[in-house]
C-alpha positions in Angstrom: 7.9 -8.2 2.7 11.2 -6.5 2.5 11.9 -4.0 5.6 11.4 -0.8 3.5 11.1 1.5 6.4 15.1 1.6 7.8 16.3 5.1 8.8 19.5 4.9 6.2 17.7 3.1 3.5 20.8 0.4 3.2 20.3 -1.2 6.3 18.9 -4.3 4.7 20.8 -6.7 2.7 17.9 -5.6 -0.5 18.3 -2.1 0.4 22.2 -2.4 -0.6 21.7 -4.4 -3.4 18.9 -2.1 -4.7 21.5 1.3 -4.5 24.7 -0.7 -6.3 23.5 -3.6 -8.1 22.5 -2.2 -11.0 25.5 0.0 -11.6 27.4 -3.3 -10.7 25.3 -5.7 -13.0 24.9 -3.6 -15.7 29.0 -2.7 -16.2 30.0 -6.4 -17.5 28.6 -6.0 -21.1 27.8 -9.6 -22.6 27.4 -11.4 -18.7 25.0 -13.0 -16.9 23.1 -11.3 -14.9 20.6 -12.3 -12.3 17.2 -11.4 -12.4 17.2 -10.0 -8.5 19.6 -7.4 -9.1 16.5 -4.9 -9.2 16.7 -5.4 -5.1 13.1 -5.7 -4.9 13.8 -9.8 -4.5 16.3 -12.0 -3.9 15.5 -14.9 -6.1 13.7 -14.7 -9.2 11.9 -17.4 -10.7 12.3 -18.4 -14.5 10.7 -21.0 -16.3 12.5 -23.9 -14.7 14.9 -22.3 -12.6 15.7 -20.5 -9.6 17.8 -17.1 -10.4 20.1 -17.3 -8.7 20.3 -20.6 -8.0 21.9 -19.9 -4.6 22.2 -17.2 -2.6 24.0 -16.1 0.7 22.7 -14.4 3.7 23.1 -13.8 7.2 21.5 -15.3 10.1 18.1 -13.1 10.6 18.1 -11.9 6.8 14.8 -12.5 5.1 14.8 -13.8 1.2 12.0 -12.9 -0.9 11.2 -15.2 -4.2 9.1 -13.4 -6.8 7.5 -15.3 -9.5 9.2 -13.1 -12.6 7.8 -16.1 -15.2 4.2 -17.0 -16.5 4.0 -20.5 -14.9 2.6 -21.1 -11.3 5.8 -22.3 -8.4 6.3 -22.8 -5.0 9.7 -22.9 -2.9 9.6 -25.7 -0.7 12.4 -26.8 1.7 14.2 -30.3 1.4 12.7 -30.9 4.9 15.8 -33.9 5.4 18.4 -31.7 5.2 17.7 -29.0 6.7 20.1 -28.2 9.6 19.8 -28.8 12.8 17.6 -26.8 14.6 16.0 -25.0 11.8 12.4 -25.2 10.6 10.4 -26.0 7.4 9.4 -23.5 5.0 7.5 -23.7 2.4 5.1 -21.5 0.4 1.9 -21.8 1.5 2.8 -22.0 5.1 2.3 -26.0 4.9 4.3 -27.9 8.4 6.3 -30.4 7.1 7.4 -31.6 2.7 4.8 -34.2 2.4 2.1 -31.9 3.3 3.5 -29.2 0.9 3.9 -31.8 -1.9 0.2 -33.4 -1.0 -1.4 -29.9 -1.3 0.3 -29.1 -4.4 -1.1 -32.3 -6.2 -4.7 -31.9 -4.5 -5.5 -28.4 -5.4 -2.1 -26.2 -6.4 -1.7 -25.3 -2.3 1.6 -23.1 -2.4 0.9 -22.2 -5.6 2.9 -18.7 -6.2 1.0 -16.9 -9.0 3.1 -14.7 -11.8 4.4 -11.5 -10.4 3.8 -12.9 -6.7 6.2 -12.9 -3.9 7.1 -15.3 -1.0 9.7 -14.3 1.9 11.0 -16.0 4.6 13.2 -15.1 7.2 16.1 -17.9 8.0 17.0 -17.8 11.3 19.8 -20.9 12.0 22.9 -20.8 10.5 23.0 -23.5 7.8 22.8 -24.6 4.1 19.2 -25.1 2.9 17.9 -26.5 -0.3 14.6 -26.2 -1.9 12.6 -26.9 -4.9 9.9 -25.9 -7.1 7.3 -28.9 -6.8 5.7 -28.9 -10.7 9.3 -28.0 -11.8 11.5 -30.1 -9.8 12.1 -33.0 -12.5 13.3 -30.3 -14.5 15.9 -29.6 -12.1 14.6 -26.3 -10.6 16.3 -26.1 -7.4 17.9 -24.1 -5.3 20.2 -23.4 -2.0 20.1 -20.6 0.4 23.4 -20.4 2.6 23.1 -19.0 6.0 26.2 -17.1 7.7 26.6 -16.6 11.0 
């Protein structure tokens, strides 16, 4: 869960984003917007699609996925590229992709419910990819770089 108790309230990367993204969102009439500008999550999750797609963070930064559609998802690392160093993630706190993907198929395990959130906090420096199993023919994927 997002660290809602810092002393200046901006302190986290969703604390910022929560006090200027909607002014800054909101001001380019007719564009895109993503769905996390709320900064009450990172990435949203749409029908087929992570929103956004990718999103950059520093090393120690935690991302929080929320389920803002009607179908069932997961977020699952790519667990052969991840970098080096770093370990799997997945919702539904599986060890390892095969696992994650074996669960899914057996009885929905990761399964993140409409309205339902999933965070986890990335701490190696590096470019990680994910998917949403059910969805991931459909091309919903998604990258989350890490900064040092």
């Amino acid at each position: 869960m997002p660290d809602e108790g810092s002393s200046s309230g901006l302190r986290t990367r969703r604390g910022f984003l929560a006090a200027v993204g909607a002014a800054t969102t909101t001001s380019l009439a007719g564009c895109a917007t993503s769905l996390a500008s709320d900064g009450d999550f990172d990435v949203g999750m749409t029908a087929v699609a992570f929103d956004p797609p990718t999103v950059t963070i520093e090393v120690g930064d935690e991302v929080v996925w929320r389920n803002t559609s009607s179908r069932g998802h997961t977020v699952t690392a790519y667990e052969s590229v991840l970098p080096d160093g770093a370990d799997f993630f997945a919702s539904g706190g599986f060890e390892d992709e095969e696992t994650a993907r074996t669960a899914y198929s057996n009885s929905l395990g990761g399964l993140i419910d409409s309205g339902d959130e999933y965070a986890y906090t990335f701490d190696v420096p590096g470019e990680y990819e994910y998917l949403c199993i059910p969805h991931e023919q459909a091309g919903m994927v998604g990258t989350v770089v890490v900064e040092e």
